[in-house]
C-alpha positions as CSV (number, residue, x, y, z in Angstrom):
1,X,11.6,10.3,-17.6
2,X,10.1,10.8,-21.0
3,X,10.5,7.0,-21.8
4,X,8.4,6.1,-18.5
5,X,6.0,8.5,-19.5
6,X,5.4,7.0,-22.8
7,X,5.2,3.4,-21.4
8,X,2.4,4.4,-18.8
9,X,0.7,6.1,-21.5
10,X,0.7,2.8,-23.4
11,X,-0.2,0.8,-20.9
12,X,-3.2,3.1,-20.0
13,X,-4.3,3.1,-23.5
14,X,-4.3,-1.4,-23.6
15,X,-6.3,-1.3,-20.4
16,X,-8.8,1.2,-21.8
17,X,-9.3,-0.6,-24.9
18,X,-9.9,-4.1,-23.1
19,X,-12.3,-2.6,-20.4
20,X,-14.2,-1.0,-23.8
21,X,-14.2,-4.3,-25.0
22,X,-15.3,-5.6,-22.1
23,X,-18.7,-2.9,-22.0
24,X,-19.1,-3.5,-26.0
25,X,-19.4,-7.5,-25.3
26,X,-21.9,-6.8,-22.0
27,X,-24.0,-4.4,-23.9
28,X,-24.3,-6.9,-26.8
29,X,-25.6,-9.5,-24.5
30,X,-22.8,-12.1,-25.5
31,X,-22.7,-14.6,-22.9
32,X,-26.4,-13.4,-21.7
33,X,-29.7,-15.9,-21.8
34,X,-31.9,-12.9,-23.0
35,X,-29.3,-11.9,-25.7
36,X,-28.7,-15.2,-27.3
37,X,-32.7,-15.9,-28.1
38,X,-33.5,-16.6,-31.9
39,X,-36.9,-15.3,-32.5
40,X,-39.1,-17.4,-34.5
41,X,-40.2,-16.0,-38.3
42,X,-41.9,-17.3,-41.6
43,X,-44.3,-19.9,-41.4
44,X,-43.3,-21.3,-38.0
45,X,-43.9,-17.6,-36.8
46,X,-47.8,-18.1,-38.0
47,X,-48.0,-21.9,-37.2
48,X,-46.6,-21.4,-33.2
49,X,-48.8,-18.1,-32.9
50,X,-51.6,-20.3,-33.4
51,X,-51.3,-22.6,-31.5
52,X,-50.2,-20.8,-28.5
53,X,-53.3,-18.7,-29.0
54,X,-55.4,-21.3,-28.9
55,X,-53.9,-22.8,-26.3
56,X,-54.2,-20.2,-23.8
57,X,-57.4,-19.2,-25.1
58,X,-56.6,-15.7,-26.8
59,X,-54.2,-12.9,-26.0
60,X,-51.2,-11.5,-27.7
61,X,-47.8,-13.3,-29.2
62,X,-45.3,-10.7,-27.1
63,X,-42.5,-12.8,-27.8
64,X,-40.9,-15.8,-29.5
65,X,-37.8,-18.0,-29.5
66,X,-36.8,-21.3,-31.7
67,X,-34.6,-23.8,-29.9
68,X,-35.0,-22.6,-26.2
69,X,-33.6,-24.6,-24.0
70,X,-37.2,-26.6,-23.1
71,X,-38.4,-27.1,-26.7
72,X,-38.2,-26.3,-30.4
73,X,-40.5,-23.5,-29.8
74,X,-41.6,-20.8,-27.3
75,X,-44.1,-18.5,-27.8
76,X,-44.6,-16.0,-24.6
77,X,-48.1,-14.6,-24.7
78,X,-50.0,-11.4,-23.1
79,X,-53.2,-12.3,-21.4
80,X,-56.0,-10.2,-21.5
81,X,-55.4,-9.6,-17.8
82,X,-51.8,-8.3,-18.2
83,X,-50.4,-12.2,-17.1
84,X,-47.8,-13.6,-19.3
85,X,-47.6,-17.3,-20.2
86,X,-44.7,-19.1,-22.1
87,X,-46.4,-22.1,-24.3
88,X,-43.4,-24.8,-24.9
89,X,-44.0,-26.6,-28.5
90,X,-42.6,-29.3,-30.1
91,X,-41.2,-29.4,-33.8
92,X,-45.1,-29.9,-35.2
93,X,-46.3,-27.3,-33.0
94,X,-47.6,-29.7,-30.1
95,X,-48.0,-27.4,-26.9
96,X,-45.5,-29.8,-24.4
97,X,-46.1,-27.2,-21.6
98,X,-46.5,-24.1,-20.3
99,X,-45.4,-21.7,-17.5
100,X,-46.6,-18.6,-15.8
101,X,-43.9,-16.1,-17.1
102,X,-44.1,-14.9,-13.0
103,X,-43.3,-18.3,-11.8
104,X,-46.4,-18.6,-9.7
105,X,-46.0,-21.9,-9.0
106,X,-45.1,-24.0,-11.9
107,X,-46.2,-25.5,-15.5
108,X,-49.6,-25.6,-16.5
């Protein structure tokens, strides 16, 4: 009986440690679209800010990612208003497009 004991304890304990697992790999986004984002930084950081800002007229840079999956560089930015708009730029900081961060009906 002891020996059966010790087994279920065992076996408890492995399914613990993989459903921990599990939550650790969930909580650290791995495998999620908003965990995987590389925000941009150094002189790109400066050169994108710019020319998202001037792009959409003014605002704030609220948010920034190298390599998304539409172009080299996305910079979301804050409207005065509260809207959010993601500008899409190429490697020399082109705008390519950009997209009401509601989805209000499609690219700019």
């Amino acid at each position: 009986m002891q020996k059966r004991a010790k087994v279920a304890i065992g076996v408890g304990a492995g399914v613990l440690i993989i459903a921990g697992g599990t939550g650790i790999a969930v909580a650290s986004g791995v495998g999620d679209d908003e965990g995987s984002q590389t925000p941009i930084t150094g002189d790109a950081l400066q050169k994108a800010s710019t020319a998202a800002l001037k792009y959409t007229g003014g605002g704030r840079v609220t948010e920034t990612e190298v390599n998304d999956e539409d172009s080299k560089y996305e910079v979301e930015v804050t409207l005065n208003d509260g809207s959010q708009v993601d500008v899409q730029l190429d490697a020399n900081f082109h705008v390519v497009s950009s997209k009401d961060d509601g989805d209000h009906g499609g690219d700019h």
